[in-house]
PDB file of N, CA, C and O in Angstrom:
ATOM      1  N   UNK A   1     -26.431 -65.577  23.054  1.00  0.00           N
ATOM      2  CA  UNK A   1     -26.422 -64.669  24.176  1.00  0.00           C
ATOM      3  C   UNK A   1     -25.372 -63.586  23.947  1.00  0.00           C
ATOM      4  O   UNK A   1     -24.220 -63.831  23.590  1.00  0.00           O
ATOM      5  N   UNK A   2     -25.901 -62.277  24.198  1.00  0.00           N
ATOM      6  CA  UNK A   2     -25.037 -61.323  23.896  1.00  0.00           C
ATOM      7  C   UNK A   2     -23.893 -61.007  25.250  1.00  0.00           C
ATOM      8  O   UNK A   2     -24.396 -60.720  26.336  1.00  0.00           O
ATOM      9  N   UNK A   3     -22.537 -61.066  25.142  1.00  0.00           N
ATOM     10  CA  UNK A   3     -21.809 -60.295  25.964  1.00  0.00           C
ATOM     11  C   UNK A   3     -21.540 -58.845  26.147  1.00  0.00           C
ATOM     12  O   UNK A   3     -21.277 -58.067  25.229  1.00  0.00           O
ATOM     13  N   UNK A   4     -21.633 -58.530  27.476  1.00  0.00           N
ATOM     14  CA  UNK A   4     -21.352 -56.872  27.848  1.00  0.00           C
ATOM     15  C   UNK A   4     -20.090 -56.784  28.432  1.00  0.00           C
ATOM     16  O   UNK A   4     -19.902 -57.421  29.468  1.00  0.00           O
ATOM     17  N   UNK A   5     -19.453 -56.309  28.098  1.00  0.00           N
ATOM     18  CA  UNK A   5     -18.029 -55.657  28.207  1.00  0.00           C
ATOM     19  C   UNK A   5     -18.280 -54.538  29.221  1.00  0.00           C
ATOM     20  O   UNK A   5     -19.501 -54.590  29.363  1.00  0.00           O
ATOM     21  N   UNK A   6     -17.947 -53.819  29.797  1.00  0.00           N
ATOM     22  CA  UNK A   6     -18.199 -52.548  30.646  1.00  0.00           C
ATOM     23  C   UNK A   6     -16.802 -51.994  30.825  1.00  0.00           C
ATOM     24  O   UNK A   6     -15.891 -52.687  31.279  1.00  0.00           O
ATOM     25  N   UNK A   7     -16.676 -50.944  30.521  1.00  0.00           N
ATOM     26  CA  UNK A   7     -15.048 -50.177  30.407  1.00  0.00           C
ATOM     27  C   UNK A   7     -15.681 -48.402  31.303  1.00  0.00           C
ATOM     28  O   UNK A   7     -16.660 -47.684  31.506  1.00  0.00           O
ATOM     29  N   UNK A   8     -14.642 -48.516  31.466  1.00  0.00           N
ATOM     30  CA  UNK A   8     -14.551 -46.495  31.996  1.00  0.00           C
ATOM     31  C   UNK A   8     -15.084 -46.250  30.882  1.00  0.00           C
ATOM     32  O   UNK A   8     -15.185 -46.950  29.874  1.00  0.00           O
ATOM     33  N   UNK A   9     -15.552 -44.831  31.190  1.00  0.00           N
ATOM     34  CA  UNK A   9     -16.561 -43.644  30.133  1.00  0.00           C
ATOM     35  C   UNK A   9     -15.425 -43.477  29.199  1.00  0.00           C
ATOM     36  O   UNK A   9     -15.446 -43.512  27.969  1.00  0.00           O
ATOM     37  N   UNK A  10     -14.326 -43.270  30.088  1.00  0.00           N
ATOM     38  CA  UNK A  10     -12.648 -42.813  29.058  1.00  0.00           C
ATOM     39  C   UNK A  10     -12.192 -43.412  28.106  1.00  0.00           C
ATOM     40  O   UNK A  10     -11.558 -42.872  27.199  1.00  0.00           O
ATOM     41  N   UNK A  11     -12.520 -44.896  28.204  1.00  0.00           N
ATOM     42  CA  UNK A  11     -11.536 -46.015  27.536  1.00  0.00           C
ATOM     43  C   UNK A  11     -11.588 -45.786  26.015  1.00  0.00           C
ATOM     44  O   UNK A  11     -12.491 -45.251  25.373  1.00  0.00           O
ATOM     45  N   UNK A  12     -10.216 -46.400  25.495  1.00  0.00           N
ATOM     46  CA  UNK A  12     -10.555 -46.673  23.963  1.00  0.00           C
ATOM     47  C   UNK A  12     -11.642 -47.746  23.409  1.00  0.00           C
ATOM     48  O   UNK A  12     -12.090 -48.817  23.818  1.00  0.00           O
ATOM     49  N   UNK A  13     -11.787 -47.149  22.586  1.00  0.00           N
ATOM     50  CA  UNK A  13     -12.785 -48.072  21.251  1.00  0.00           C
ATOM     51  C   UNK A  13     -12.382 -49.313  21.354  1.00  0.00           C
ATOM     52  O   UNK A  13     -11.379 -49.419  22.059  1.00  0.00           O
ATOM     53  N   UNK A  14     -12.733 -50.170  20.973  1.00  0.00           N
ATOM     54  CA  UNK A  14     -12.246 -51.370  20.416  1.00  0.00           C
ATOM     55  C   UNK A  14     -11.751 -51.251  19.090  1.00  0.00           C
ATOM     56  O   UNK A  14     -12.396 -50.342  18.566  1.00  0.00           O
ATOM     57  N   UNK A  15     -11.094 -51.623  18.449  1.00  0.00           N
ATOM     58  CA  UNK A  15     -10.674 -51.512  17.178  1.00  0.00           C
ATOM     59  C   UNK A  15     -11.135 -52.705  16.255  1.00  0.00           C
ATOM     60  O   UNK A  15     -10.411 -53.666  15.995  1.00  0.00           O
ATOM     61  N   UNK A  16     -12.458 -52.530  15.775  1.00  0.00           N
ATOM     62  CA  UNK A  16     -12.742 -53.914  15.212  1.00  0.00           C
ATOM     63  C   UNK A  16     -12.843 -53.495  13.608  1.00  0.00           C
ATOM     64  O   UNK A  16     -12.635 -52.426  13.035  1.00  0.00           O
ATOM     65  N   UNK A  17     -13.241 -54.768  13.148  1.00  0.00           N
ATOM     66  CA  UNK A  17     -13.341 -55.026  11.106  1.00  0.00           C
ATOM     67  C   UNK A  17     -14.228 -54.652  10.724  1.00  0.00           C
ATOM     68  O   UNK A  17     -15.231 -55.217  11.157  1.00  0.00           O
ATOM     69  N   UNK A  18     -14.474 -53.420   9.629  1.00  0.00           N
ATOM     70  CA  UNK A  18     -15.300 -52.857   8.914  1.00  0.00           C
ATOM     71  C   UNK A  18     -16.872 -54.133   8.820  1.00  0.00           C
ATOM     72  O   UNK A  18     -18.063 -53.819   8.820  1.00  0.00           O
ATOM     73  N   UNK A  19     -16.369 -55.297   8.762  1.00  0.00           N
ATOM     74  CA  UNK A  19     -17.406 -56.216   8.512  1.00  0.00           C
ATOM     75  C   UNK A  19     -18.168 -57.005   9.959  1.00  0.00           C
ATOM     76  O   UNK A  19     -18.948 -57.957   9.936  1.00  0.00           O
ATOM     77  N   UNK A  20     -17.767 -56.427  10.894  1.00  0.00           N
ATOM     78  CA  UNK A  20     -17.892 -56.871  12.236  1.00  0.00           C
ATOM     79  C   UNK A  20     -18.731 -56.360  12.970  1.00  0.00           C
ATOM     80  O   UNK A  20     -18.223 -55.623  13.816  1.00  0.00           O
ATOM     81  N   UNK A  21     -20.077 -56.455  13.016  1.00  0.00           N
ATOM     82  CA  UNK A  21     -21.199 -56.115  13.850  1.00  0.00           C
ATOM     83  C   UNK A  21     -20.935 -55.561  14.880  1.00  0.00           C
ATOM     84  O   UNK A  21     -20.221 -56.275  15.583  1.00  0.00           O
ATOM     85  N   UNK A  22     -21.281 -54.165  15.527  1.00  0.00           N
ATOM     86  CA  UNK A  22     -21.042 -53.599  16.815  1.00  0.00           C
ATOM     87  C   UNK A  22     -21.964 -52.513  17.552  1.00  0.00           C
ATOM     88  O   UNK A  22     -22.707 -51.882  16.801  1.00  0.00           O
ATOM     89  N   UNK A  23     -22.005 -52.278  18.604  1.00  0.00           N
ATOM     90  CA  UNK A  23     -23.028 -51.590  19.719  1.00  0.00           C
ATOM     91  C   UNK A  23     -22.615 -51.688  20.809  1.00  0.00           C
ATOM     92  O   UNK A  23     -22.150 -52.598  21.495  1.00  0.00           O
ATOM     93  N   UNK A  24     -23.016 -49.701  21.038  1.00  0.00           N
ATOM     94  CA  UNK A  24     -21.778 -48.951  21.940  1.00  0.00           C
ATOM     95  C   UNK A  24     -22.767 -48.929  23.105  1.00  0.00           C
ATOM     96  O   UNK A  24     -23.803 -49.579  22.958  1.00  0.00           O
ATOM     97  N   UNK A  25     -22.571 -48.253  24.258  1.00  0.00           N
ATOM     98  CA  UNK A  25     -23.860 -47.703  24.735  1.00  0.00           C
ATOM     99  C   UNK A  25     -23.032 -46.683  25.732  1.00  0.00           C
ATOM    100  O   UNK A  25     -22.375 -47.155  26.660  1.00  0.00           O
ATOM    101  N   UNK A  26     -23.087 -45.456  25.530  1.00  0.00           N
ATOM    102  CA  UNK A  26     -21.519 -44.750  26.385  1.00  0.00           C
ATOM    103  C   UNK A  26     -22.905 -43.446  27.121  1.00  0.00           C
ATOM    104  O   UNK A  26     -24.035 -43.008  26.903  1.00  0.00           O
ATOM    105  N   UNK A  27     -21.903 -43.362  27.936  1.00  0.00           N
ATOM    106  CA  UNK A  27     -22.416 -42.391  28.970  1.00  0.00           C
ATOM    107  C   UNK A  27     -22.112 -40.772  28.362  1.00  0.00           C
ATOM    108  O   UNK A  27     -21.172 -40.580  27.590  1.00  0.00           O
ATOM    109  N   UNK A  28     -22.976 -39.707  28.786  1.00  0.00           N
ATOM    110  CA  UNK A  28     -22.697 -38.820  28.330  1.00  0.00           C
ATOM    111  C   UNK A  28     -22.319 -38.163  29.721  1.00  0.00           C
ATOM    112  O   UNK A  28     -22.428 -38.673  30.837  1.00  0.00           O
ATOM    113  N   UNK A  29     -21.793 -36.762  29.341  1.00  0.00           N
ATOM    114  CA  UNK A  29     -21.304 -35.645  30.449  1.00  0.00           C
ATOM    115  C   UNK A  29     -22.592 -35.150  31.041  1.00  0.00           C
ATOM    116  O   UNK A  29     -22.685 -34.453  32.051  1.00  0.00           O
ATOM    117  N   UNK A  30     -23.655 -35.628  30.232  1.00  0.00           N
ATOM    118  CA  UNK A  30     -25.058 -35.196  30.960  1.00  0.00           C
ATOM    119  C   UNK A  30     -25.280 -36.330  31.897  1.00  0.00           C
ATOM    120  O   UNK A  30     -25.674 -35.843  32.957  1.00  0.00           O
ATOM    121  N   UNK A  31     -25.219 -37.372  31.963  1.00  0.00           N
ATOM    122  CA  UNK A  31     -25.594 -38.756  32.958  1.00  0.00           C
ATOM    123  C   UNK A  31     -26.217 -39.656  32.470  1.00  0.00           C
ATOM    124  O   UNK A  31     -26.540 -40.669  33.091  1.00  0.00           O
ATOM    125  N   UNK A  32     -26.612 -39.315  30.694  1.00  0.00           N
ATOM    126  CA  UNK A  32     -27.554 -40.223  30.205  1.00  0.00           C
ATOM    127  C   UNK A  32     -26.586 -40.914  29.164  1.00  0.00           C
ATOM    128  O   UNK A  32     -25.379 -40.670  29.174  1.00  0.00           O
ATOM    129  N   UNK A  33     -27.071 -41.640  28.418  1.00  0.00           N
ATOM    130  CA  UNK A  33     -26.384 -43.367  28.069  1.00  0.00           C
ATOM    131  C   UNK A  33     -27.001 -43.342  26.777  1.00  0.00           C
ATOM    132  O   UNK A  33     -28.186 -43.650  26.654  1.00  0.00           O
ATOM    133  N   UNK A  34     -26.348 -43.028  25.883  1.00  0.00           N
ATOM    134  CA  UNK A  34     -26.574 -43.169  24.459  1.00  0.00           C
ATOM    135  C   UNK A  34     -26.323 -44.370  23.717  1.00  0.00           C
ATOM    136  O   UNK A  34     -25.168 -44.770  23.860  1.00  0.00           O
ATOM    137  N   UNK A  35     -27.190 -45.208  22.819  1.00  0.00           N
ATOM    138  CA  UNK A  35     -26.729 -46.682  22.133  1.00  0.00           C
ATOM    139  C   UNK A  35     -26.634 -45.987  20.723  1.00  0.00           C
ATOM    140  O   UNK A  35     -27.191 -45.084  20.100  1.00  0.00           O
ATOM    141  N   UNK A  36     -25.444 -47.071  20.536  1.00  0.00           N
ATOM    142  CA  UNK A  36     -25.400 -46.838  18.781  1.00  0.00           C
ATOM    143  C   UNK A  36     -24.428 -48.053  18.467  1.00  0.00           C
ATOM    144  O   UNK A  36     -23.473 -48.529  19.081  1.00  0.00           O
ATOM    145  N   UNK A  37     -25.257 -48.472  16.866  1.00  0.00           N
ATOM    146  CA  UNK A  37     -24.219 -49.670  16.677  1.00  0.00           C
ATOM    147  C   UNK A  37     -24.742 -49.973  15.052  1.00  0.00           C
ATOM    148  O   UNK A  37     -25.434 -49.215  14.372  1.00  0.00           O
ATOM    149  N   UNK A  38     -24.338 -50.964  14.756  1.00  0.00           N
ATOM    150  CA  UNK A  38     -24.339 -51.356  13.344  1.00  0.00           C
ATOM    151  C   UNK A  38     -24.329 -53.105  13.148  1.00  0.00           C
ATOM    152  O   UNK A  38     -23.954 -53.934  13.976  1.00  0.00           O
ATOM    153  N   UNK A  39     -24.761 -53.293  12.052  1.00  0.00           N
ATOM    154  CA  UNK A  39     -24.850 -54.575  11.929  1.00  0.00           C
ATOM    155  C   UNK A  39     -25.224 -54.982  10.101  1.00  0.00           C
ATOM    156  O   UNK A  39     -24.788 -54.369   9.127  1.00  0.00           O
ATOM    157  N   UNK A  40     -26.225 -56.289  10.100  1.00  0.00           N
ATOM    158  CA  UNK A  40     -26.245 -56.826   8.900  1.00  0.00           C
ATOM    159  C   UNK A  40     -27.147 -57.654   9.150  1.00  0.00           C
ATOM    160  O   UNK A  40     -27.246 -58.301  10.193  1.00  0.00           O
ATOM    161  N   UNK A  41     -28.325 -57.718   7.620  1.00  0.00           N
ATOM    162  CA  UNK A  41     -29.506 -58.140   8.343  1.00  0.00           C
ATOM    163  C   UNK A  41     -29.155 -59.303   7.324  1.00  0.00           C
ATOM    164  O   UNK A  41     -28.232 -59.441   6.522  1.00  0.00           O
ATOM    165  N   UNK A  42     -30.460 -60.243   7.731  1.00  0.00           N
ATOM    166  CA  UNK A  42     -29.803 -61.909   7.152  1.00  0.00           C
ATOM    167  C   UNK A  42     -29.868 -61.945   5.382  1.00  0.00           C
ATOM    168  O   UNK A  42     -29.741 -63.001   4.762  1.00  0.00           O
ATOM    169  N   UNK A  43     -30.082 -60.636   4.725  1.00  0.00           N
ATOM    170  CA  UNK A  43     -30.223 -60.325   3.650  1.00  0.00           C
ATOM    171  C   UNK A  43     -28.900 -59.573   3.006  1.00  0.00           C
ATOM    172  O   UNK A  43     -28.851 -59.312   1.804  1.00  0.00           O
ATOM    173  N   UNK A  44     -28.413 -59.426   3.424  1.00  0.00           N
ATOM    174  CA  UNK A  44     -26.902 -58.661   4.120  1.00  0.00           C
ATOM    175  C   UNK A  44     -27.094 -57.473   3.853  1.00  0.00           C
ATOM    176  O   UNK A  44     -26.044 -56.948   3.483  1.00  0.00           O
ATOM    177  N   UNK A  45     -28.315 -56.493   3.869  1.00  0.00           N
ATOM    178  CA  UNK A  45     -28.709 -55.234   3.906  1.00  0.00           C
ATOM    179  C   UNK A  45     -27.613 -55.132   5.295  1.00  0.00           C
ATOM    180  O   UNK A  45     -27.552 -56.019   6.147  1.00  0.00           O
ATOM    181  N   UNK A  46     -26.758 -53.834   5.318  1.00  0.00           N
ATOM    182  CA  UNK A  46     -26.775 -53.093   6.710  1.00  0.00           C
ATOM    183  C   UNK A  46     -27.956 -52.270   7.734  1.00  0.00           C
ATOM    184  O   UNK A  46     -28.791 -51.537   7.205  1.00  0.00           O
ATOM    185  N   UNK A  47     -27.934 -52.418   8.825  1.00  0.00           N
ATOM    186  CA  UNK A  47     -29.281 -52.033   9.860  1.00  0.00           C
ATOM    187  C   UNK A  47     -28.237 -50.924  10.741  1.00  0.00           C
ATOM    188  O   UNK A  47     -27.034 -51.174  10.671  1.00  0.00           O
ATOM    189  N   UNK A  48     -28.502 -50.181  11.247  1.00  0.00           N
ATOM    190  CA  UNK A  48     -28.146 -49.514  12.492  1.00  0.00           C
ATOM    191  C   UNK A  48     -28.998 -49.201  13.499  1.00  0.00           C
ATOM    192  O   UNK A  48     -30.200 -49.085  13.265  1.00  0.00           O
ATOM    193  N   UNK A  49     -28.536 -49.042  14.624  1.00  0.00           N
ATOM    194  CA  UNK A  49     -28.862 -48.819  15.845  1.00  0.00           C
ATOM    195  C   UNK A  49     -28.702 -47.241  16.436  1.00  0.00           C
ATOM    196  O   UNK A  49     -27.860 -46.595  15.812  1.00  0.00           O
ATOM    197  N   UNK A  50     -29.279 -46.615  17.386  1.00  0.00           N
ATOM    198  CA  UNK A  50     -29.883 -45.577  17.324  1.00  0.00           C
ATOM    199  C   UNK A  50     -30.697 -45.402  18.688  1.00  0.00           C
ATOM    200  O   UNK A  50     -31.879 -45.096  18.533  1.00  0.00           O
ATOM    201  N   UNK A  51     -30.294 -45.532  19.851  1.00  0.00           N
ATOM    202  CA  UNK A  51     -30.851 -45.602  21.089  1.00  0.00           C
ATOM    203  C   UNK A  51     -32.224 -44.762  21.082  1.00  0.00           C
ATOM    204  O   UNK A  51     -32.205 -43.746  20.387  1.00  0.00           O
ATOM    205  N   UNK A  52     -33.692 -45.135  21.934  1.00  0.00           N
ATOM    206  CA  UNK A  52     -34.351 -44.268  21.978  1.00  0.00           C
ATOM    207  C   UNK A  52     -34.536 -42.944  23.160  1.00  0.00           C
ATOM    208  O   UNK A  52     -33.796 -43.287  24.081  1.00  0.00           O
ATOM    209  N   UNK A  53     -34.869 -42.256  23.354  1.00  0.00           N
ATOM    210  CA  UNK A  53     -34.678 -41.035  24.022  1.00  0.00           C
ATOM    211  C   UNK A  53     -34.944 -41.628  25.795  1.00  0.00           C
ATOM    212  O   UNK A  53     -34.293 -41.381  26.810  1.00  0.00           O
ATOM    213  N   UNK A  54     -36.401 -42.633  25.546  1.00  0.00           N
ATOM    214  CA  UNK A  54     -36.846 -43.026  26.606  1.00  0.00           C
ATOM    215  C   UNK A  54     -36.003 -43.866  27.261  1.00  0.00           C
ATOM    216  O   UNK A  54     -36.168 -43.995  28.474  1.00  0.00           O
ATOM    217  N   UNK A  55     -35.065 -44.513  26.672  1.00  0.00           N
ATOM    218  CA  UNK A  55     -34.136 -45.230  27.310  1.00  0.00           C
ATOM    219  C   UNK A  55     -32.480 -45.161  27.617  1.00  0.00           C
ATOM    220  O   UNK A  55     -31.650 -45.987  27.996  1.00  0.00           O
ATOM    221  N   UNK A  56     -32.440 -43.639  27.227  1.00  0.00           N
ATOM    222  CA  UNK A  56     -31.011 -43.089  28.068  1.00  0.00           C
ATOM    223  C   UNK A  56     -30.859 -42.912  29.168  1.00  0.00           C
ATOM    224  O   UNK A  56     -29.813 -43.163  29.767  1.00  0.00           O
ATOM    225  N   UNK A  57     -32.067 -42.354  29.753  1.00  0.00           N
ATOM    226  CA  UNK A  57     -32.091 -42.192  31.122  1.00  0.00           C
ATOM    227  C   UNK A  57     -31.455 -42.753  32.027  1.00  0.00           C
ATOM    228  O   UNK A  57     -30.926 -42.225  33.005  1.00  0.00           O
ATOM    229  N   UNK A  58     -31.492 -44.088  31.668  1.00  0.00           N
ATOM    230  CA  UNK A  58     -31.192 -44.964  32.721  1.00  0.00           C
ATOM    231  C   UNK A  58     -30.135 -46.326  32.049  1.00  0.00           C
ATOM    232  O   UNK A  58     -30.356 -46.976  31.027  1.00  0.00           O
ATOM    233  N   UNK A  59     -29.192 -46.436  32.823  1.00  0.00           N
ATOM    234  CA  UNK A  59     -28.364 -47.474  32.079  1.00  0.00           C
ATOM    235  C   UNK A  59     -28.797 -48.414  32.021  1.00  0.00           C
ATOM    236  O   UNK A  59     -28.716 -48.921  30.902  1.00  0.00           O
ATOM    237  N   UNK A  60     -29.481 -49.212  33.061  1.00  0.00           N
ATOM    238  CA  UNK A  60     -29.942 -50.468  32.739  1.00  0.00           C
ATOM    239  C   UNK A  60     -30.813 -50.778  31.251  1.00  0.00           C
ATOM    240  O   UNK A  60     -30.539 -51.529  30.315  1.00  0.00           O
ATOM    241  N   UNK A  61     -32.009 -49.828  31.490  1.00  0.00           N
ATOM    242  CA  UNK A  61     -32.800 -49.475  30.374  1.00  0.00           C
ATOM    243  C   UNK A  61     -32.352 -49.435  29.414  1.00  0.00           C
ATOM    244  O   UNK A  61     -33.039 -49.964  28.541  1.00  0.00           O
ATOM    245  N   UNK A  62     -30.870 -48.771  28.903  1.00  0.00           N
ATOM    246  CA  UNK A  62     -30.433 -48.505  27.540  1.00  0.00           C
ATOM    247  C   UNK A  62     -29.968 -49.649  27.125  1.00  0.00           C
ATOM    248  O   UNK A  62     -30.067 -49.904  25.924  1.00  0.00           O
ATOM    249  N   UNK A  63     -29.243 -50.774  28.188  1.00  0.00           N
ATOM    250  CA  UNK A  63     -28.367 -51.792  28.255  1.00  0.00           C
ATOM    251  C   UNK A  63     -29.645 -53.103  27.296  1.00  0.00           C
ATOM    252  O   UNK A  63     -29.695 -53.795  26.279  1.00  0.00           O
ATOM    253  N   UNK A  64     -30.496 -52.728  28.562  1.00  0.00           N
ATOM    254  CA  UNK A  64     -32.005 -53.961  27.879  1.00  0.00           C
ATOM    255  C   UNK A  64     -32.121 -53.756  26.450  1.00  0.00           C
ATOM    256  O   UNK A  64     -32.020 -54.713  25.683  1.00  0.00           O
ATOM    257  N   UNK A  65     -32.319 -52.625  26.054  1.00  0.00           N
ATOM    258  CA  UNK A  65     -32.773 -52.438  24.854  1.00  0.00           C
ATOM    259  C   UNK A  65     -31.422 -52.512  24.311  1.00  0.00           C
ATOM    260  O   UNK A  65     -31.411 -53.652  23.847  1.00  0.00           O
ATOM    261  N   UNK A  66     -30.752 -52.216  24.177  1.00  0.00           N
ATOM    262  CA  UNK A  66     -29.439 -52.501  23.582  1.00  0.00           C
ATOM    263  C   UNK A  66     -29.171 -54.150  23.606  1.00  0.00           C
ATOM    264  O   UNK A  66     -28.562 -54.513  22.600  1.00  0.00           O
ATOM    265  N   UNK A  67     -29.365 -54.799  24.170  1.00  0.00           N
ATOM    266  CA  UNK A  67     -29.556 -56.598  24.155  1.00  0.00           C
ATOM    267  C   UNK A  67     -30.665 -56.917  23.377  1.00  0.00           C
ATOM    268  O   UNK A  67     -30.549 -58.004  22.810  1.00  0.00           O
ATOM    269  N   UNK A  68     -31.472 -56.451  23.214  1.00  0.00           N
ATOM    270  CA  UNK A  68     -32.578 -56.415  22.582  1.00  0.00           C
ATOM    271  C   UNK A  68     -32.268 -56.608  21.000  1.00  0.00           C
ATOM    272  O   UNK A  68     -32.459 -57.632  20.344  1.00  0.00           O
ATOM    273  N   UNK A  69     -31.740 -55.363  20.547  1.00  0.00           N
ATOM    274  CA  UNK A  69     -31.698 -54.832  19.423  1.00  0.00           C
ATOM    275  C   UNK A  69     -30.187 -56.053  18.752  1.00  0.00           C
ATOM    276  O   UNK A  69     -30.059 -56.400  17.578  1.00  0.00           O
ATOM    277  N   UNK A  70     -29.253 -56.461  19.931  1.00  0.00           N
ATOM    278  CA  UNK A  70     -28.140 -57.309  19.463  1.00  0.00           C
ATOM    279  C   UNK A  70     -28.903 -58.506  19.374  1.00  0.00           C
ATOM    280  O   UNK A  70     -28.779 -59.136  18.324  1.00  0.00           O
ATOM    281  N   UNK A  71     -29.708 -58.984  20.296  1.00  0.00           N
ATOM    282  CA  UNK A  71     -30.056 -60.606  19.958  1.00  0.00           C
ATOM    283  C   UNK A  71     -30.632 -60.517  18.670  1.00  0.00           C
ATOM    284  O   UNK A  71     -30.788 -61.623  18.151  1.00  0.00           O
ATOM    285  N   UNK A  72     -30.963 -59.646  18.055  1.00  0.00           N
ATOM    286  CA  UNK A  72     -32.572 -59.516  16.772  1.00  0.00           C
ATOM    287  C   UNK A  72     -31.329 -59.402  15.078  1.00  0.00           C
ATOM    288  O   UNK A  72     -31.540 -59.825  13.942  1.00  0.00           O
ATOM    289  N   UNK A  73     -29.916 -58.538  15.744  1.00  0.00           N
ATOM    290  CA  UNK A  73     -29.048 -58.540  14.564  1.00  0.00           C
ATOM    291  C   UNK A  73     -27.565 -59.196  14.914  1.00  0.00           C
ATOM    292  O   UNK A  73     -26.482 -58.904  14.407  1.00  0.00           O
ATOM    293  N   UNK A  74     -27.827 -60.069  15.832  1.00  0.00           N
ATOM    294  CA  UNK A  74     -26.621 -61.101  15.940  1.00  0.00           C
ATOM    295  C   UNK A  74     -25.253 -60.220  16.197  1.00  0.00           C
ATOM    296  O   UNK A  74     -24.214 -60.378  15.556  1.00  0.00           O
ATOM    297  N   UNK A  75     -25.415 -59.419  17.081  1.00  0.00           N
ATOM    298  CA  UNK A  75     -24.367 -58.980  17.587  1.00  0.00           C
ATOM    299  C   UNK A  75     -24.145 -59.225  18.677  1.00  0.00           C
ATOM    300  O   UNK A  75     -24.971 -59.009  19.564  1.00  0.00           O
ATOM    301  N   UNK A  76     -22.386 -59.999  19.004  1.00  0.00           N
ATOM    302  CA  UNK A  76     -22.205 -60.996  20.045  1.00  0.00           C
ATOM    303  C   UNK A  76     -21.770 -60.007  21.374  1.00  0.00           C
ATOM    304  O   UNK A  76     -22.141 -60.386  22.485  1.00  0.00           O
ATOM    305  N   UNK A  77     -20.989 -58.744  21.260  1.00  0.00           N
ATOM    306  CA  UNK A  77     -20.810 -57.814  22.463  1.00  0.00           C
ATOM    307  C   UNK A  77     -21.256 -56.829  21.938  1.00  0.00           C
ATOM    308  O   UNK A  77     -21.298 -56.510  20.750  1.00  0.00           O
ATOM    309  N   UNK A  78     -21.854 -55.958  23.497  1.00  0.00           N
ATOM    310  CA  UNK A  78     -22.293 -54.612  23.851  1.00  0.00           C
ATOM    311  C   UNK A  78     -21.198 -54.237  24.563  1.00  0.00           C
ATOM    312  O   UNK A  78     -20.830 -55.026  25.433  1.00  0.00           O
ATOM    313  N   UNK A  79     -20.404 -52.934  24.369  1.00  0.00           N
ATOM    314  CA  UNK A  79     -19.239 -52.453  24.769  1.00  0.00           C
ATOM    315  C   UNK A  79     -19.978 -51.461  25.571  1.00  0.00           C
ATOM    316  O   UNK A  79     -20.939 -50.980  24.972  1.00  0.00           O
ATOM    317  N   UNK A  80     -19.782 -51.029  26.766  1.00  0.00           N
ATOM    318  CA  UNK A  80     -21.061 -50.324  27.549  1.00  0.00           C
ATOM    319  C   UNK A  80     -19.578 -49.617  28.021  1.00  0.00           C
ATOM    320  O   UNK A  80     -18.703 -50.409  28.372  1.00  0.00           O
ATOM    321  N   UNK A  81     -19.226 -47.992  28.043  1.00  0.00           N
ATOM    322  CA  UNK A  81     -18.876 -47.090  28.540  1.00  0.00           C
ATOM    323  C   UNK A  81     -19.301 -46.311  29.694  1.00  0.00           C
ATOM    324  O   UNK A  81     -19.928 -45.299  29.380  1.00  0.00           O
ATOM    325  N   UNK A  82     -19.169 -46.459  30.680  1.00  0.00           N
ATOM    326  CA  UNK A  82     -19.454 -45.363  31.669  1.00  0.00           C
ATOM    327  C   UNK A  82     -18.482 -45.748  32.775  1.00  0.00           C
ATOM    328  O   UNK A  82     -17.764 -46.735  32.938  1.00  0.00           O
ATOM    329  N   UNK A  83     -18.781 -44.210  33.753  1.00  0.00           N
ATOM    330  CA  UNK A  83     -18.285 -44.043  34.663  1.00  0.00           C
ATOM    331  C   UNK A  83     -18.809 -45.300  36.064  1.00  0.00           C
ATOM    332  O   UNK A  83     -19.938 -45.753  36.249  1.00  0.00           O
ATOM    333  N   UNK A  84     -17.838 -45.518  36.668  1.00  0.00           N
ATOM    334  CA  UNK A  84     -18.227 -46.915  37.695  1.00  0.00           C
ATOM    335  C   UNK A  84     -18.714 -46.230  39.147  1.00  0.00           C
ATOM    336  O   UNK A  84     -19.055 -46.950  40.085  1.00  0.00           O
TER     337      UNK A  84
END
C-alpha cells in the first residue's frame, strides 16, 4: 500500500537516495496537479512517471493515478504538494 504525504505547495523536497523510488504530484500556479516520479522495473531497467493531461485537473484524479502507477513500480510514498 502506497503512502501519501501531503505538504503545502511551498514545502521542501524530500531529500532522498539517487537509488530510491519517488512520485511528486505538486500543484501548479494554474490549479492543476502535475505527477512525476521515477522508479525501477523488476529488471532494474529505470521507468518514469509523467502525469496525463486528463488527470491534472483534478487532484484526486492525479492522486488515483499516481497510486496507480506506484503500486505497478513499488513506490512506497506519493509526496502530494498543494495548497490546503
Amino acid at each position: 500500500m502506497v503512502e501519501i504525504v501531503r505538504l503545502d505547495a511551498g514545502a521542501e523536497r524530500p531529500l532522498l537516495a539517487d537509488d530510491q523510488p519517488w512520485l511528486y504530484v505538486e500543484q501548479s500556479d494554474e490549479g492543476l496537479f502535475y505527477g512525476s516520479g521515477g522508479s525501477w522495473k523488476a529488471s532494474g531497467e529505470w521507468v518514469g512517471y509523467g502525469s496525463l493531461s486528463e488527470n491534472d485537473v483534478d487532484l484526486d484524479c492525479a492522486v488515483k493515478a499516481a497510486c496507480e502507477w506506484a503500486d505497478r513500480y513499488n513506490v512506497p510514498t506519493i509526496w502530494v504538494f498543494a495548497s490546503k
